[in-house]
N, C-alpha and C positions, 0 to 999 in steps of 0.2 A: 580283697583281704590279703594276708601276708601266706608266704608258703607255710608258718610255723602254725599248729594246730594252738585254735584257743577252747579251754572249756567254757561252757555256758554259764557256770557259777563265777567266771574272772567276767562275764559283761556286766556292765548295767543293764542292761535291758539285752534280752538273749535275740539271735536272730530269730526272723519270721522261717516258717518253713522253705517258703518260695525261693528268700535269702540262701536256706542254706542250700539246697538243692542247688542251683546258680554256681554258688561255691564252691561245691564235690564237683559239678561238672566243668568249672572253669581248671580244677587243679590238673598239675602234672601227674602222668601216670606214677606209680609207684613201684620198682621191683620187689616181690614177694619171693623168699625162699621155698620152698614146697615145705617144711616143716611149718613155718606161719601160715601156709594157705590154710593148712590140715587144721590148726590151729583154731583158724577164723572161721573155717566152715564147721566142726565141734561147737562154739561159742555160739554159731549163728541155728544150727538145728537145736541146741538145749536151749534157746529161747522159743522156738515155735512149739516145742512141745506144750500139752494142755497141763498145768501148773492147777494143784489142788490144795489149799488146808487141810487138813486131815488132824482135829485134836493138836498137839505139841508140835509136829513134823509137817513139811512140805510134800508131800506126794507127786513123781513125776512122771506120767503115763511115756513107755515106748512104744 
């Protein structure tokens, strides 16, 4: 694939996992600023948190 990141909604038909895996690990490393790391790592724990409905609001356990 190219260096330029593609989204899945620009495929016809979106890669397989295997695909993309393959792809993350075939790319060039990336410099990260430390404010992006802190960034990524905040976006990546407020996904593992457990995620509830609750009536009208989203409830998010810490």
């Amino acid at each position: 694939m190219s260096d330029k990141p593609v989204h899945t909604s620009q495929l016809q038909r979106p890669l397989s996992l295997a695909q993309r895996i393959e792809d993350l690990r075939t790319r060039k490393p990336e410099y990260l600023n430390h404010g992006d790391a802190l960034l990524m790592q905040g976006i990546a724990t407020a996904s593992l948190r457990q995620q509830v409905l609750a009536g009208d609001f989203l409830s998010m356990e810490d």
